[in-house]
DONU-446562 format. One line per 2 residues: number of its first residue (from 1); their letters; for each residue y, x, z of C-alpha. Coordinates in nm, 2 decimals, padded with zeros to 4 digits. Layout:
NUM> A> Y:X:Z | ...
***
This chain:
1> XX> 00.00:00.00:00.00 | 00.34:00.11:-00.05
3> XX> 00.60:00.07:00.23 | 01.00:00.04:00.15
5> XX> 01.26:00.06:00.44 | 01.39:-00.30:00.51
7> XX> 01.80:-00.33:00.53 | 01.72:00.07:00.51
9> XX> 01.57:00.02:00.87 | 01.24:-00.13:00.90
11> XX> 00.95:-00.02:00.75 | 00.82:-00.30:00.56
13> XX> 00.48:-00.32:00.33 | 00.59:-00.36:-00.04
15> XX> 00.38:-00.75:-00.11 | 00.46:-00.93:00.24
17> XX> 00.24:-01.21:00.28 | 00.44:-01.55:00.29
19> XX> 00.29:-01.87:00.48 | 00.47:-02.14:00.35
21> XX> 00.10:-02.25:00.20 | -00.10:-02.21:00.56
23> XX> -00.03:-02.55:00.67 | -00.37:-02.74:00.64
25> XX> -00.56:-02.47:00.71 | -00.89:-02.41:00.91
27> XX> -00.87:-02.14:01.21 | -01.13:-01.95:00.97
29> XX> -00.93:-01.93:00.67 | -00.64:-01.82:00.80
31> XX> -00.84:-01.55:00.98 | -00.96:-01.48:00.68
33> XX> -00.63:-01.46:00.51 | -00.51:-01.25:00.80
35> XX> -00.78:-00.97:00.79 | -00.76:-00.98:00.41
37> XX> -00.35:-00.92:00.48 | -00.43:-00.59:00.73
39> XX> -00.72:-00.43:00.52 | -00.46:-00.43:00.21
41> XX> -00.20:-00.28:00.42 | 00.05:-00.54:00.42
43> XX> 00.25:-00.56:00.75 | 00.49:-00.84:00.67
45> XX> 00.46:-01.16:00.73 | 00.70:-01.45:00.62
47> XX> 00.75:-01.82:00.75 | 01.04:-02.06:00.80
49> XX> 01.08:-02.37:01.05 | 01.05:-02.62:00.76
51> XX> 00.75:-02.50:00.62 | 00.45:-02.74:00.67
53> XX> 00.69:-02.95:00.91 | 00.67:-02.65:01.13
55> XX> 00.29:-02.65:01.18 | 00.24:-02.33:00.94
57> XX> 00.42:-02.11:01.22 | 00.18:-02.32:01.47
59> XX> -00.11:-02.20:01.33 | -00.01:-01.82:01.27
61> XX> 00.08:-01.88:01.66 | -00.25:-02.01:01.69
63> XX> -00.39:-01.72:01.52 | -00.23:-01.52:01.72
65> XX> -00.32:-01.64:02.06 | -00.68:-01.58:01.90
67> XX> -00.60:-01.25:01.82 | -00.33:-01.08:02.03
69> XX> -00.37:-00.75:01.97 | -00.18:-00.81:01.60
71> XX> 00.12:-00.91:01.75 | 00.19:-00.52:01.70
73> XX> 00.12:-00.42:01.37 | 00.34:-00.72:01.22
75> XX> 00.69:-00.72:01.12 | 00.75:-01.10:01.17
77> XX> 01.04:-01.31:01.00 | 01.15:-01.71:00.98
79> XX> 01.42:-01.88:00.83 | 01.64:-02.14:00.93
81> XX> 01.90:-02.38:00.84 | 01.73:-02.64:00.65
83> XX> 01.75:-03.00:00.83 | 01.66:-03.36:00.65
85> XX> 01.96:-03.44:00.37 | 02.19:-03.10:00.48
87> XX> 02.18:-02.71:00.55 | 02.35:-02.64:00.90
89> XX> 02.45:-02.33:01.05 | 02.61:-02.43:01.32
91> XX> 02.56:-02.22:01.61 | 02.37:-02.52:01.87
93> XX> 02.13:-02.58:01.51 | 02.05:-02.21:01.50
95> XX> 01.98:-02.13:01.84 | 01.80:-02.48:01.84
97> XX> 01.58:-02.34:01.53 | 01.50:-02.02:01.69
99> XX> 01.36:-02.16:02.03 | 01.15:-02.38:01.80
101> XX> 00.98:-02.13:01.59 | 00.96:-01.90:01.89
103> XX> 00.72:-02.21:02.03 | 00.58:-02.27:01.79
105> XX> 00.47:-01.94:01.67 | 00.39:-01.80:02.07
107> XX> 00.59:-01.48:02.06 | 00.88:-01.36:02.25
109> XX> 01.10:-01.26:01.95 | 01.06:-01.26:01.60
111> XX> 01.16:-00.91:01.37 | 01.36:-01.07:01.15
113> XX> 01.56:-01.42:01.09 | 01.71:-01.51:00.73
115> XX> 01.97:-01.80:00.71 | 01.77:-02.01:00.42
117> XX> 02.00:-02.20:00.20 | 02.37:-02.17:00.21
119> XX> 02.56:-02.42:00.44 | 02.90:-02.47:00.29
121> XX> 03.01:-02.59:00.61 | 02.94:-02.24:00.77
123> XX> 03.20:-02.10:01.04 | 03.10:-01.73:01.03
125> XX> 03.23:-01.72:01.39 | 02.94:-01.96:01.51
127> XX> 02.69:-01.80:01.31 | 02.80:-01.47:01.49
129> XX> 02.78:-01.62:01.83 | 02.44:-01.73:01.77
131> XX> 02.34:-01.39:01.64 | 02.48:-01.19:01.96
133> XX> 02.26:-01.41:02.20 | 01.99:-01.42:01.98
135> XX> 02.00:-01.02:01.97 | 02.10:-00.99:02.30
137> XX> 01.86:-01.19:02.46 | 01.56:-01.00:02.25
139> XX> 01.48:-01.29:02.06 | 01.57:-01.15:01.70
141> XX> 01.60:-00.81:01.63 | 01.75:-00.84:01.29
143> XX> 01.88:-01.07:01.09 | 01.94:-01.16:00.73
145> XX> 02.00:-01.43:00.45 | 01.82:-01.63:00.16
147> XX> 01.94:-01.75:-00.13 | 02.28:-01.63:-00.04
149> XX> 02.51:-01.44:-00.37 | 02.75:-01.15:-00.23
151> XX> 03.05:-01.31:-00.17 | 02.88:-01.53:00.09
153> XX> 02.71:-01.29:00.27 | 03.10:-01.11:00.27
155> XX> 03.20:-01.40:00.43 | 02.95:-01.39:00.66
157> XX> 03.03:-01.02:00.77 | 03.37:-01.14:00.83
159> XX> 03.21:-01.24:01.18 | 02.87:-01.13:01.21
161> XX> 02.82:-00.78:01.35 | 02.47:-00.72:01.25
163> XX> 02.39:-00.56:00.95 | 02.20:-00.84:00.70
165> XX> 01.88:-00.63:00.59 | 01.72:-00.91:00.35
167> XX> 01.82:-01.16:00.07 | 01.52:-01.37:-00.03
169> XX> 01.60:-01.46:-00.41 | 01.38:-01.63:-00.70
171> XX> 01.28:-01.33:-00.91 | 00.98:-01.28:-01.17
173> XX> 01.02:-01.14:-01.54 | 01.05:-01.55:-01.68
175> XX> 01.35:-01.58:-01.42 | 01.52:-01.23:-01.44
177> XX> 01.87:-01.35:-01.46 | 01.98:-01.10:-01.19
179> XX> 01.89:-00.83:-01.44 | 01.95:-00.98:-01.77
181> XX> 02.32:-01.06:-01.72 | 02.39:-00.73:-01.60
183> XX> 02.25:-00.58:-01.91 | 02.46:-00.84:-02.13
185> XX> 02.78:-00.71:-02.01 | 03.04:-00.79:-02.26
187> XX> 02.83:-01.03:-02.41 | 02.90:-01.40:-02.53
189> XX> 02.55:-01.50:-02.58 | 02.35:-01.70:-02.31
191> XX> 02.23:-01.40:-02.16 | 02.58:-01.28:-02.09
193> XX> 02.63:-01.58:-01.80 | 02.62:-01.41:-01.44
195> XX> 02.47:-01.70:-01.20 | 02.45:-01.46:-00.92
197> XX> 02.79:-01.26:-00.92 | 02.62:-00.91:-00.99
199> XX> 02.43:-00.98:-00.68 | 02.16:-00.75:-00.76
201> XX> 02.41:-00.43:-00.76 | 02.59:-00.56:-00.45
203> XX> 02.22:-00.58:-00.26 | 02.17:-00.22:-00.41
205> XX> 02.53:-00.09:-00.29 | 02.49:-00.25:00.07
207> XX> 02.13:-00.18:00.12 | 02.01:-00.52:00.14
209> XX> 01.62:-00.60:00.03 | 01.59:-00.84:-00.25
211> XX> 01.27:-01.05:-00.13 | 01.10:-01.20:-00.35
213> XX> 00.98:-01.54:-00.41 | 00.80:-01.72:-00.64
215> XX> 00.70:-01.40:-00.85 | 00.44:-01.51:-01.03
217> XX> 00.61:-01.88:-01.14 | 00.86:-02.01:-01.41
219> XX> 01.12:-02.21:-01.35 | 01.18:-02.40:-01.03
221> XX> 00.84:-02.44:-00.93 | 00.74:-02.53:-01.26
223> XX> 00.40:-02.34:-01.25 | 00.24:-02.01:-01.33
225> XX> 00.35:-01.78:-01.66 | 00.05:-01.62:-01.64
227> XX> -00.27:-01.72:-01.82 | -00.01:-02.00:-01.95
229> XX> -00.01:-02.09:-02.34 | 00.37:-02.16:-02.30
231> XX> 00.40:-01.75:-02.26 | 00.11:-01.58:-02.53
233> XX> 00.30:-01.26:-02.56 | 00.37:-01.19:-02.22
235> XX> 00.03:-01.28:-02.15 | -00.09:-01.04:-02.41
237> XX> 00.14:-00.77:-02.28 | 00.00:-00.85:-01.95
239> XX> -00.32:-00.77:-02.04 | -00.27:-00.47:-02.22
241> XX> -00.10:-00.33:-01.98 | -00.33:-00.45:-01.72
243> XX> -00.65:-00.31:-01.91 | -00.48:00.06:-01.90
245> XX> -00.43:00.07:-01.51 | -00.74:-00.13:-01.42
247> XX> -00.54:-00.44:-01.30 | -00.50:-00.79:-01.30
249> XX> -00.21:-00.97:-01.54 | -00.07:-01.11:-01.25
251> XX> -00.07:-00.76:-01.05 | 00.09:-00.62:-01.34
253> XX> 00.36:-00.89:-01.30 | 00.41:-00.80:-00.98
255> XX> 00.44:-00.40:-01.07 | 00.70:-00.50:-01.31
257> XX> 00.92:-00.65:-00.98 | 00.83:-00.27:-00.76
259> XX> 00.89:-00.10:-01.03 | 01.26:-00.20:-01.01
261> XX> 01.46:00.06:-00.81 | 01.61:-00.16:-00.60
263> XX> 01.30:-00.14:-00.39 | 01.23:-00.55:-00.37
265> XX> 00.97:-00.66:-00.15 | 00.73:-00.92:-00.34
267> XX> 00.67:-01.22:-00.16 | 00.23:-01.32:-00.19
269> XX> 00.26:-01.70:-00.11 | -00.17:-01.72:-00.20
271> XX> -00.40:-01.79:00.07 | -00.67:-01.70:-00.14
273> XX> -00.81:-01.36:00.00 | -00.93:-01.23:-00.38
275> XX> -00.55:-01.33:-00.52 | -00.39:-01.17:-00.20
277> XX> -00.62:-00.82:-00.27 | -00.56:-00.87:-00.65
279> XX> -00.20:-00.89:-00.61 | -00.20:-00.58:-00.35
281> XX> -00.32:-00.35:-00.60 | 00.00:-00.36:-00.77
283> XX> 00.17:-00.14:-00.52 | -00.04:00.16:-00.58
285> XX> 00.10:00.10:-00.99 | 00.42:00.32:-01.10
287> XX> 00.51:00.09:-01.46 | 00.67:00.35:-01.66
289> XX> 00.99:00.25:-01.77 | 00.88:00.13:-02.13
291> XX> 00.62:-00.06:-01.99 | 00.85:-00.17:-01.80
293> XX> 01.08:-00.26:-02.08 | 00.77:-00.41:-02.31
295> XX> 00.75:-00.65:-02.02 | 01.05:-00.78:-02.02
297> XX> 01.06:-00.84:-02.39 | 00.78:-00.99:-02.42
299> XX> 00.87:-01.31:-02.17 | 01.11:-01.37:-02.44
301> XX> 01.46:-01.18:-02.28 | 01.64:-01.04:-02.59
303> XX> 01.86:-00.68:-02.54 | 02.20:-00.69:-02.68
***
């Protein structure tokens, strides 16, 4: 496995394992899923309040009551912020949210919280509030954002004393718009519109980890590229590539997102043991940067 420094400070396993998906699942499978997690390396593991209605981080806490001991080999992150009809940072939500997941998931303190979606509403001086009793009670350690562009994470910093380490965005090479506006600079094609206000650079300037999610999907959860007949060139570039190194199509996809220099974390949302080991292999892959390139072009993304 290879390891990246999260926010330049912790030391993070490149494919985290996320567990929006563990809701539903037997105590065996999600041991299962858990060994299969450790053996690969990974040391990451990522949840948020909403997911399952809460009862995904009740059954990793359920996990871990089982097995204690792996408390400490886990960097462990939520998210929060997401209520029914709204987003809400308010300082009383977040603190609220926190005590929640710290219930629900058994632990004293969590590694890491990311503010999910944006909450337009946001004072920055709440959120900071929260933050400093969340960090000095020991109850988050660090702290970050998802789904946030640069100018509100600025905003943020405005207030917040805490350095944000993460930014969880949508990434994969059928939704590379962080990347493929930045190389249509001075452009007027479609390629040329910036969604994301050159947010990649900004996360590469202030040492914030791009997090990955939904790597291996098009669209907003509108299913998988690979082995899809909507995408035969990629998937034939997928496989050529992939027969070289002795991969999977879908751990090349993955390669293609570490390869970046940015150093992005992927995000592995399977519960499937054989995916989760499939898509681990992709760390040990350097993508030269043609390959690289080949990729890209090959989901269709033109260069000016």
């Amino acid at each position: 496995m290879k390891y990246i420094k999260m926010g330049g400070i912790i030391p993070a396993s490149a494919v985290s394992l996320g567990c929006m998906r563990m809701n539903g699942l037997s105590d065996e499978r999600v041991d299962a899923i858990m060994e299969c997690a450790f053996e690969n390396g990974i040391n990451y593991f990522d949840h948020a309040d909403i997911y399952g209605g809460g009862n995904s981080e009740r059954l990793f806490g359920a996990y871990l009551k089982r097995h204690p001991e792996a408390r400490d080999k886990m960097v462990l992150q939520t998210k929060c912020g997401i209520r029914p009809g709204m987003y809400d940072f308010s300082k009383e939500h977040i603190l609220e949210a926190v005590e929640g997941s710290l219930s629900r998931l058994g632990v004293d303190y969590v590694d890491a919280l990311l503010l999910h979606r944006p909450d337009t509403l946001m004072e920055p001086g709440e959120v900071a509030e929260a933050f400093d009793l969340l960090h000095s009670q020991g109850k988050v350690r660090y702290f970050g954002v998802s789904n946030h562009n640069a100018m509100q994470m600025e905003l943020l910093k405005t207030c917040v004393k805490q350095p944000l380490i993460a930014d969880q965005l949508q990434f994969s090479v059928t939704e590379a718009g962080m990347v493929t506006s930045g190389m249509n600079v001075n452009m007027k094609n479609a390629e040329s519109q910036m969604h994301d206000g050159s947010l990649l650079e900004y996360c590469r300037i202030q040492n914030v980890t791009v997090q990955v999610w939904s790597p291996f999907q098009y669209g907003f959860f509108a299913g998988m590229f690979v082995d899809n007949d909507q995408f035969p060139e990629l998937n034939r570039k997928l496989a050529e590539i992939g027969e070289k190194y002795g991969i999977s199509k879908t751990a090349v996809a993955a390669a293609w997102i570490l390869r970046h220099p940015a150093g992005m974390q992927v995000i592995a949302g399977t519960m499937n043991p054989h995916h989760l080991s499939d898509i681990c292999t992709a760390a040990d892959v350097p993508l030269t940067r043609s390959e690289w390139y080949d990729i890209y072009r090959a989901a269709g993304h033109c260069l000016p």
